[in-house]
C-alpha positions in Angstrom: 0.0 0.0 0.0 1.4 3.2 -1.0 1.4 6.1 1.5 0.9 10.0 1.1 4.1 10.4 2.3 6.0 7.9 -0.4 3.2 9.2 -3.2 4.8 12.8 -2.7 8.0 11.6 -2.9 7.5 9.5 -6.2 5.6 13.0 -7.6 8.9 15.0 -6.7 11.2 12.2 -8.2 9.2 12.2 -11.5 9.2 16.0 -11.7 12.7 16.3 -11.3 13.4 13.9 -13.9 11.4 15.2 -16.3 12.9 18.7 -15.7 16.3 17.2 -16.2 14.9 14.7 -19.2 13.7 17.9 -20.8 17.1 20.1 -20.7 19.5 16.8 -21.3 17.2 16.2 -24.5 18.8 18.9 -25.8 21.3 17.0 -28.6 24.3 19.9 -27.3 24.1 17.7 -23.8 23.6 14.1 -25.3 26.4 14.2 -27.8 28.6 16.6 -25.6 27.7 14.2 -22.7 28.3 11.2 -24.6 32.0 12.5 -25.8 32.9 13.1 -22.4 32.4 9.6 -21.9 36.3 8.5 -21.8 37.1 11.8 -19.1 35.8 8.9 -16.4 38.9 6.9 -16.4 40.9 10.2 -16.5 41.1 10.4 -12.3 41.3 7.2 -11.8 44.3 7.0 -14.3 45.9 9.9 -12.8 45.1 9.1 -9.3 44.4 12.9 -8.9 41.2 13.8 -6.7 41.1 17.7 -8.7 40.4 15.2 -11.5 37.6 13.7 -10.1 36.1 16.3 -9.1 36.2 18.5 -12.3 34.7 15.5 -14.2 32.0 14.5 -11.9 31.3 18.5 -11.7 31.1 18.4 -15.4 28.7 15.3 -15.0 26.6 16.6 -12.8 25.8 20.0 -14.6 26.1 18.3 -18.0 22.1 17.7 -18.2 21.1 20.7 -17.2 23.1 23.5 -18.3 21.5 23.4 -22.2 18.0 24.7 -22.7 15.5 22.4 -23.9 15.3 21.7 -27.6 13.7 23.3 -29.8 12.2 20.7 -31.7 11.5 16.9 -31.6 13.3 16.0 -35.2 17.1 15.2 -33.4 18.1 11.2 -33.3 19.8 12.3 -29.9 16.9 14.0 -28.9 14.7 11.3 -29.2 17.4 8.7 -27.6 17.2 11.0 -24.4 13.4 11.2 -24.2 13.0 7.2 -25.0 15.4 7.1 -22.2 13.4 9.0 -19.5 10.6 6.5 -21.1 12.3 3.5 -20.3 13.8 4.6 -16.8 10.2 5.3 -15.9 8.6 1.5 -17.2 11.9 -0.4 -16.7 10.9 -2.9 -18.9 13.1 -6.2 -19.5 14.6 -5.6 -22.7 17.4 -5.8 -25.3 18.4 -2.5 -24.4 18.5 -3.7 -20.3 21.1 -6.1 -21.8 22.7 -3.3 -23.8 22.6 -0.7 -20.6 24.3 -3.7 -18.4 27.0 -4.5 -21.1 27.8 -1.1 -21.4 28.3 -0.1 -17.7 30.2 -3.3 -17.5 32.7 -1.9 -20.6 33.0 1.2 -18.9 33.7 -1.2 -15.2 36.5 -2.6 -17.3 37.8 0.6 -18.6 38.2 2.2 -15.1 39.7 -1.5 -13.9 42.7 -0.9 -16.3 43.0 2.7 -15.9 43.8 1.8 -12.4 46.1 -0.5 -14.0 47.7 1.9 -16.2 46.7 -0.6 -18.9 46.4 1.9 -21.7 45.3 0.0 -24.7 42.7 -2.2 -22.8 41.3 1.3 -21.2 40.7 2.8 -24.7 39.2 -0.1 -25.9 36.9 -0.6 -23.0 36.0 3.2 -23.0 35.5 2.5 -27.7 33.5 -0.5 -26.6 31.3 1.2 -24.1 30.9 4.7 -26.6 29.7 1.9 -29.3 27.2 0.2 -27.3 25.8 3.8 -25.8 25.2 4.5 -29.7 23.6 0.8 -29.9 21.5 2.3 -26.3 20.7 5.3 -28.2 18.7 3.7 -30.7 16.9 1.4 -29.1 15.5 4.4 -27.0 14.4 6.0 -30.1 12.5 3.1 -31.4 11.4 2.6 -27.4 9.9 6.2 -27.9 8.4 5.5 -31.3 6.9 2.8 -29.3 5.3 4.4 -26.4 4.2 7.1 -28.4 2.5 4.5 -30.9 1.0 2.3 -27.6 -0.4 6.1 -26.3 -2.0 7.3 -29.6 -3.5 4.2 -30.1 -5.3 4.2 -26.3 -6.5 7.8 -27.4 -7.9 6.2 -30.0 -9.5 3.8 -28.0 -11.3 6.0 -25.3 -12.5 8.2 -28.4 -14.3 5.1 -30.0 -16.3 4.1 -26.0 
């Protein structure tokens, strides 16, 4: 049984994601975000903690310091709202498997930055860039979905 209190608290938690969702949907934070991908493995490589904290600050403020798009044409665009989709439904899916293999790429990446393993880093960090891009589309087509599954339910209620 849900409560008032947790109710609020799931109300907040899907207001400030879609405020987020609707300034990281801009395509100058997806693709900027996205090419920042290999910065992770800087501090760990470099064992500095100024490192750390400059990426994680550019991390943080990544999705929110672009103004929402304009328009809902952009392939990135589209990735980052299928996303906010998907985080919402969590459904068991190709691009679960996807998600998981690339978080463990980007596990591996940091492993031999620690290492000072510089070819199996880059790799890792190619590997995980390539299956974000893999990600990517299957939030598009996840959106296409959803937005196919709503328009026909308004179709629906229209016909009662």
């Amino acid at each position: 049984m849900e409560t008032a209190r947790s109710s609020d608290t799931s109300g907040l938690v899907a207001r400030v994601r879609r405020a987020v969702f609707a300034r990281h949907a801009n395509p100058w934070s997806a693709w900027t975000r996205w090419a920042s991908t290999p910065l992770v493995v800087v501090p760990v490589w470099t064992r500095r903690w100024s490192h750390a904290a400059l990426v994680g600050a550019w991390m943080a403020i990544n999705p929110v310091c672009f103004p929402p798009p304009a328009n809902e044409r952009n392939w990135a665009m589209r990735a980052m709202l299928g996303e906010e989709a998907w985080i919402t439904h969590r459904p068991r899916d190709a691009a679960l498997a996807v998600d998981v293999a690339a978080g463990l790429a980007g596990a591996v990446a940091v492993v031999a930055a620690r290492k000072r393993r510089a070819v199996p880093a880059a790799s890792a960090v190619a590997a995980q860039m390539g299956l974000l891009l893999v990600y990517w589309e299957l939030m598009t087509r996840y959106l296409d979905r959803q937005r196919g599954a709503d328009s026909a339910e308004g179709d629906d209620v229209g016909r009662g």
